[in-house]
Chimera marker file (.cmm) of the C-alpha trace (Angstrom):
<marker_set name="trace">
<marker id="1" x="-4.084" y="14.732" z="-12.293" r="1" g="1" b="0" radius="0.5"/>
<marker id="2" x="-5.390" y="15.877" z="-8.836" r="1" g="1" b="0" radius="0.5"/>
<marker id="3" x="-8.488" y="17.529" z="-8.626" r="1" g="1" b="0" radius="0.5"/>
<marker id="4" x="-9.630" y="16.066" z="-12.162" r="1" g="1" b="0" radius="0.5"/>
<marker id="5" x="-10.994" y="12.480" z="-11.060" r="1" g="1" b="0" radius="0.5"/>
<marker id="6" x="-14.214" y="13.960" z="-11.763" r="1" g="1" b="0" radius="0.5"/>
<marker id="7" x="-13.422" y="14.918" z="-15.119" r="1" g="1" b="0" radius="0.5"/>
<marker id="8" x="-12.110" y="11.611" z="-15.562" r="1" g="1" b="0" radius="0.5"/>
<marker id="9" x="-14.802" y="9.738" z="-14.594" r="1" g="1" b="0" radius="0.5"/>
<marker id="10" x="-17.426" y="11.960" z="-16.801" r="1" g="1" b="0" radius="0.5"/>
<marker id="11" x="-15.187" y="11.129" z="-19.738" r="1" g="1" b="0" radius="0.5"/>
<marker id="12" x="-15.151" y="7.374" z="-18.975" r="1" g="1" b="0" radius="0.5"/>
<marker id="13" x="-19.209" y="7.184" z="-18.567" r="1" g="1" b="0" radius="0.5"/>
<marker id="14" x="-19.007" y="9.016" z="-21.859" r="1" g="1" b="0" radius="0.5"/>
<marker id="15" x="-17.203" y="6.560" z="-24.077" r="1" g="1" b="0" radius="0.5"/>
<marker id="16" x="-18.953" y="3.642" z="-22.648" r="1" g="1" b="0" radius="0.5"/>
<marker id="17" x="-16.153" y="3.095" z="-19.900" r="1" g="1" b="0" radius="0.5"/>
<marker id="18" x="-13.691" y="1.959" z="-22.946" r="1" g="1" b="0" radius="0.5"/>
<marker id="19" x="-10.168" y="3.364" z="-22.879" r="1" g="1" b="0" radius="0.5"/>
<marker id="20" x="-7.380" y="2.906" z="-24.917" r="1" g="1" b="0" radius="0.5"/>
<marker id="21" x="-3.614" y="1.899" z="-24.409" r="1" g="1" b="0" radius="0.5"/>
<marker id="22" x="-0.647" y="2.564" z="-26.179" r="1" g="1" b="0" radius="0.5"/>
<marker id="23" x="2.055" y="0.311" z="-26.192" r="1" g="1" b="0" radius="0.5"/>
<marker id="24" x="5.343" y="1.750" z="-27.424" r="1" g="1" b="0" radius="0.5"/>
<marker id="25" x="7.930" y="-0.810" z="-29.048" r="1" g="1" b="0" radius="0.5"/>
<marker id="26" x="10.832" y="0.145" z="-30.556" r="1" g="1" b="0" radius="0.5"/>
<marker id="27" x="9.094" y="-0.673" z="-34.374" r="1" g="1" b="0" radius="0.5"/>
<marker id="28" x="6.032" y="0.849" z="-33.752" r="1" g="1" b="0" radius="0.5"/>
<marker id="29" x="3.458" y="1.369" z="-31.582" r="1" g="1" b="0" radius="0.5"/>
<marker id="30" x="0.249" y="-0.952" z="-30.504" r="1" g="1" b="0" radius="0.5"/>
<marker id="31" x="-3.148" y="0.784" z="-29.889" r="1" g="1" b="0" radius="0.5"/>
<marker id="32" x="-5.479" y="-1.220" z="-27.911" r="1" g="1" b="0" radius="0.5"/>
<marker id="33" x="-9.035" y="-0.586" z="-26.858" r="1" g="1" b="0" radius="0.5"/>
<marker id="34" x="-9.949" y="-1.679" z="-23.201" r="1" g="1" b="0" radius="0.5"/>
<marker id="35" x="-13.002" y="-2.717" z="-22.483" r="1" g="1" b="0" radius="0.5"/>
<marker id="36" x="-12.780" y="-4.471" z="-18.779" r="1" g="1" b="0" radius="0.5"/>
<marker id="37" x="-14.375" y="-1.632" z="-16.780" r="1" g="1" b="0" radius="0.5"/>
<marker id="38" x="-17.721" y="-2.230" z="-15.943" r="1" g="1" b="0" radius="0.5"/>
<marker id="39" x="-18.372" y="0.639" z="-13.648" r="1" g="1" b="0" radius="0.5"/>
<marker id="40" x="-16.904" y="4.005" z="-12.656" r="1" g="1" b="0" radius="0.5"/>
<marker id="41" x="-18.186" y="5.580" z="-9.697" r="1" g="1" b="0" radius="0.5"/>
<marker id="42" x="-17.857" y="9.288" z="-8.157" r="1" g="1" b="0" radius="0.5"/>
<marker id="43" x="-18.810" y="10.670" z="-4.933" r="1" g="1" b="0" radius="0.5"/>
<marker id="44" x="-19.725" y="13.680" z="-7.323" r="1" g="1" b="0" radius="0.5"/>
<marker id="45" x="-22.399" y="11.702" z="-9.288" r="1" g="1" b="0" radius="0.5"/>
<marker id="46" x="-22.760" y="8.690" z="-7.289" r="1" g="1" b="0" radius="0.5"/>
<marker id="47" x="-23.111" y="9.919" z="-3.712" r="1" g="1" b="0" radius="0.5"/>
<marker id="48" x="-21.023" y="7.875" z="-1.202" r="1" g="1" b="0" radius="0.5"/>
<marker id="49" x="-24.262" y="5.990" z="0.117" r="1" g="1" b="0" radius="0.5"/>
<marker id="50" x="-23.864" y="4.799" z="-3.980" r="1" g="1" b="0" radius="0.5"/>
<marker id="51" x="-20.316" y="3.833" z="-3.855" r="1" g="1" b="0" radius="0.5"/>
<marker id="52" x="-21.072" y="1.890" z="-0.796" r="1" g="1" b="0" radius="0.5"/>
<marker id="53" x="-23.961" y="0.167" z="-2.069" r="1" g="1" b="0" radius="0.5"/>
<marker id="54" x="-22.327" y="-0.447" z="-5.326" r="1" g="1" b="0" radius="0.5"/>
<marker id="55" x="-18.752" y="-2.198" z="-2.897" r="1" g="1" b="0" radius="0.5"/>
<marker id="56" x="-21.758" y="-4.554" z="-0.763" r="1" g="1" b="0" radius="0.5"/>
<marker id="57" x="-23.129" y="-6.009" z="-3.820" r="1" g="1" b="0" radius="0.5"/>
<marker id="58" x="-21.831" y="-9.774" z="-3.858" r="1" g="1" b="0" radius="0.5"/>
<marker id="59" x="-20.740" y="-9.821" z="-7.329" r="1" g="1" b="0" radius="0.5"/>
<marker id="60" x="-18.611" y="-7.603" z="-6.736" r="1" g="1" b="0" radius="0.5"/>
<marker id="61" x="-15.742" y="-9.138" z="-5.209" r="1" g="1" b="0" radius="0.5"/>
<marker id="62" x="-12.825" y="-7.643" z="-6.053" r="1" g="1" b="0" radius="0.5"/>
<marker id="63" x="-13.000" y="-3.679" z="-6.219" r="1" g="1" b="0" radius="0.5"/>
<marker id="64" x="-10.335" y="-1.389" z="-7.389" r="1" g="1" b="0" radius="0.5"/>
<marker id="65" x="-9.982" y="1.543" z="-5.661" r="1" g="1" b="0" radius="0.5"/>
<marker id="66" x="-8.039" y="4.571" z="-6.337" r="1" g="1" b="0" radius="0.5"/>
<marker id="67" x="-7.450" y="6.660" z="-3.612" r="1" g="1" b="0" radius="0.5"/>
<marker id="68" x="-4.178" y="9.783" z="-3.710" r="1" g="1" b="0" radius="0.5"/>
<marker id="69" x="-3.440" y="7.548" z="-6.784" r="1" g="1" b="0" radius="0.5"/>
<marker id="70" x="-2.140" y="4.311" z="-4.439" r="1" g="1" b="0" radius="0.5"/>
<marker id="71" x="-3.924" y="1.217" z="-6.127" r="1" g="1" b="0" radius="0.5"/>
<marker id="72" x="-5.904" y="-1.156" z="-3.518" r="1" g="1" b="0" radius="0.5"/>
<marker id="73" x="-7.313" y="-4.549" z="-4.328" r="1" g="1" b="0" radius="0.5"/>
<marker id="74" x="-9.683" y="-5.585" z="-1.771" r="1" g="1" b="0" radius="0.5"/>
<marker id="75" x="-10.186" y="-9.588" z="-1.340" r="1" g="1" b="0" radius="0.5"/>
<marker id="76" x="-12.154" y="-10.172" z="2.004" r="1" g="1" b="0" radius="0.5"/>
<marker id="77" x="-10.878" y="-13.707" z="2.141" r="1" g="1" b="0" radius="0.5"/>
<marker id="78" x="-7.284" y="-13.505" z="2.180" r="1" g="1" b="0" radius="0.5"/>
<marker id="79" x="-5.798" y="-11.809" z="5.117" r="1" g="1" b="0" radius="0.5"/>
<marker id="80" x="-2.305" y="-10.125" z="5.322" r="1" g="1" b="0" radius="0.5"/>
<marker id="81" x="0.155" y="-11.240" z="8.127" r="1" g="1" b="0" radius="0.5"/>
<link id1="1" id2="2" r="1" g="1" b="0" radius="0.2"/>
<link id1="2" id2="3" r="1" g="1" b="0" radius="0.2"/>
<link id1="3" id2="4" r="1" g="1" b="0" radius="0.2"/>
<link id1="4" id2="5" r="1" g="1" b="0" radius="0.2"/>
<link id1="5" id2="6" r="1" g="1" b="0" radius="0.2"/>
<link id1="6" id2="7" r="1" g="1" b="0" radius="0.2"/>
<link id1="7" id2="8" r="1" g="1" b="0" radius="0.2"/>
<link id1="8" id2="9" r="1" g="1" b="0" radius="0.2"/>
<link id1="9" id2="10" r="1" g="1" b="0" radius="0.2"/>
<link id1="10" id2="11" r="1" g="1" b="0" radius="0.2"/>
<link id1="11" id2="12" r="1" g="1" b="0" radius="0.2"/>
<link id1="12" id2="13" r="1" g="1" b="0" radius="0.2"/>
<link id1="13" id2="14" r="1" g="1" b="0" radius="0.2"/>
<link id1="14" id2="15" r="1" g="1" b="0" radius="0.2"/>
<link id1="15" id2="16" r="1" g="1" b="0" radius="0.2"/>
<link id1="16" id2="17" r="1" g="1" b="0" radius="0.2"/>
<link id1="17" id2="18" r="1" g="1" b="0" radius="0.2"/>
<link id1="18" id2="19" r="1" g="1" b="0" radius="0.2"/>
<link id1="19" id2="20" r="1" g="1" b="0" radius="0.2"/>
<link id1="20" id2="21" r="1" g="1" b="0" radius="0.2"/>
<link id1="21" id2="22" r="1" g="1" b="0" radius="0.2"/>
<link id1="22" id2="23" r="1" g="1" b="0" radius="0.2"/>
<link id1="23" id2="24" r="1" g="1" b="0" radius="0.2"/>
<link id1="24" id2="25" r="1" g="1" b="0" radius="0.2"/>
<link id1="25" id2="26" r="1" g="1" b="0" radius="0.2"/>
<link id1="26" id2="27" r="1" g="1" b="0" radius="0.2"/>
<link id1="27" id2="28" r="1" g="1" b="0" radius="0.2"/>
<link id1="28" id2="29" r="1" g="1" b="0" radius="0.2"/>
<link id1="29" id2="30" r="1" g="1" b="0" radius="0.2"/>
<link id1="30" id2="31" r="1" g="1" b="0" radius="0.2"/>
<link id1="31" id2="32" r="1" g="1" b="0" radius="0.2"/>
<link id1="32" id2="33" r="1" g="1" b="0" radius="0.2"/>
<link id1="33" id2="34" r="1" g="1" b="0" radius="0.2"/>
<link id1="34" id2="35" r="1" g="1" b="0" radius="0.2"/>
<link id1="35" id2="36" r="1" g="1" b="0" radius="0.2"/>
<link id1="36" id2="37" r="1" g="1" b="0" radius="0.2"/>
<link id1="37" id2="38" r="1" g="1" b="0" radius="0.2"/>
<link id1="38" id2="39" r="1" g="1" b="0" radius="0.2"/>
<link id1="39" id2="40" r="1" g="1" b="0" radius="0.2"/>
<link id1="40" id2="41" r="1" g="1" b="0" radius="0.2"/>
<link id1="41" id2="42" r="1" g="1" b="0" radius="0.2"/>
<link id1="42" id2="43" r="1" g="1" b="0" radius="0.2"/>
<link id1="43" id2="44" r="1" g="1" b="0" radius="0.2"/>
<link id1="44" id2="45" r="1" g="1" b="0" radius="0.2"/>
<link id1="45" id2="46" r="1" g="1" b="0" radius="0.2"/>
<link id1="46" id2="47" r="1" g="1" b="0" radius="0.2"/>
<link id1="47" id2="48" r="1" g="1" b="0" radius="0.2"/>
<link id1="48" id2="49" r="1" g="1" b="0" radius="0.2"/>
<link id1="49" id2="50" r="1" g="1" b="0" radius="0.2"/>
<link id1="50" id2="51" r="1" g="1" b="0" radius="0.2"/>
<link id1="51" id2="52" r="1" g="1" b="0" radius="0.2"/>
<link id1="52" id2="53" r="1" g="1" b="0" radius="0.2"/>
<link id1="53" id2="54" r="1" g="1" b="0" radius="0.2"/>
<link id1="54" id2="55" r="1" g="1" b="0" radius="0.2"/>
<link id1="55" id2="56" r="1" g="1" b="0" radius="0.2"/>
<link id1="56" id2="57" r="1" g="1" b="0" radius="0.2"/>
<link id1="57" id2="58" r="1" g="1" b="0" radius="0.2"/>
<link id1="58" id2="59" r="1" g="1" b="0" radius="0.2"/>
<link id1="59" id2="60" r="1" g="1" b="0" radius="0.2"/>
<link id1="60" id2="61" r="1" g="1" b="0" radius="0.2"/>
<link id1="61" id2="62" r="1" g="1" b="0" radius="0.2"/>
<link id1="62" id2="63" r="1" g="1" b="0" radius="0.2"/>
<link id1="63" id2="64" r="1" g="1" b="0" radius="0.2"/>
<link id1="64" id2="65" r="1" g="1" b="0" radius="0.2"/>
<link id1="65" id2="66" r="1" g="1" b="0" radius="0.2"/>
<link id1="66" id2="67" r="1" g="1" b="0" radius="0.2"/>
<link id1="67" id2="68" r="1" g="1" b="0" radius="0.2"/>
<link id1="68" id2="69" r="1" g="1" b="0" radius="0.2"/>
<link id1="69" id2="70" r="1" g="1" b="0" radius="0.2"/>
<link id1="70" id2="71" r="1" g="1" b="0" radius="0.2"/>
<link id1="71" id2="72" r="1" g="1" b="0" radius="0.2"/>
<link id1="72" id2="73" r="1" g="1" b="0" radius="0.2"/>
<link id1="73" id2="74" r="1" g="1" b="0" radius="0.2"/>
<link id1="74" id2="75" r="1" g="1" b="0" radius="0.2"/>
<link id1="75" id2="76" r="1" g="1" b="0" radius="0.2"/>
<link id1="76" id2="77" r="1" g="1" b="0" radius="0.2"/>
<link id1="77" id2="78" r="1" g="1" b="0" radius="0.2"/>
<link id1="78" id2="79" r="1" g="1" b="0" radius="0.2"/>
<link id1="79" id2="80" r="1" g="1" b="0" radius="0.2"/>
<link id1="80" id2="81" r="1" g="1" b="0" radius="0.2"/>
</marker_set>
């Protein structure tokens, strides 16, 4: 989905950041709503002075980011070897 973060993220702000999952057993399959997002943020709409802004605030800790689809958790406490 390259080139359609954007799109995405419009979409997101536009159901209230809720999204749905589908879980597929071998019966039937499991719809569930997710609400856990609290914020979606896009250089398009948000300006990267935003995003930034949005990262230094002290509640939030632990950011998801999503960059060429690679998942990174930031935790500023814990240090890799």
């Amino acid at each position: 989905m390259p080139g359609n973060d954007a799109r995405l993220i419009a979409n997101l702000k536009a159901q209230n950041l809720l999204y749905t999952v589908a879980e597929r057993g071998a019966e039937s399959t499991e719809l569930k709503i997710i609400g856990s997002m609290k914020e979606a943020l896009h250089p398009e709409f948000d300006s990267h002075a935003g995003i930034l802004a949005a990262m230094a605030r002290p509640e939030n800790r632990h950011r998801l980011l999503n960059r060429d689809r690679k998942r990174l958790l930031h935790r500023p406490r814990q240090r890799r070897a």
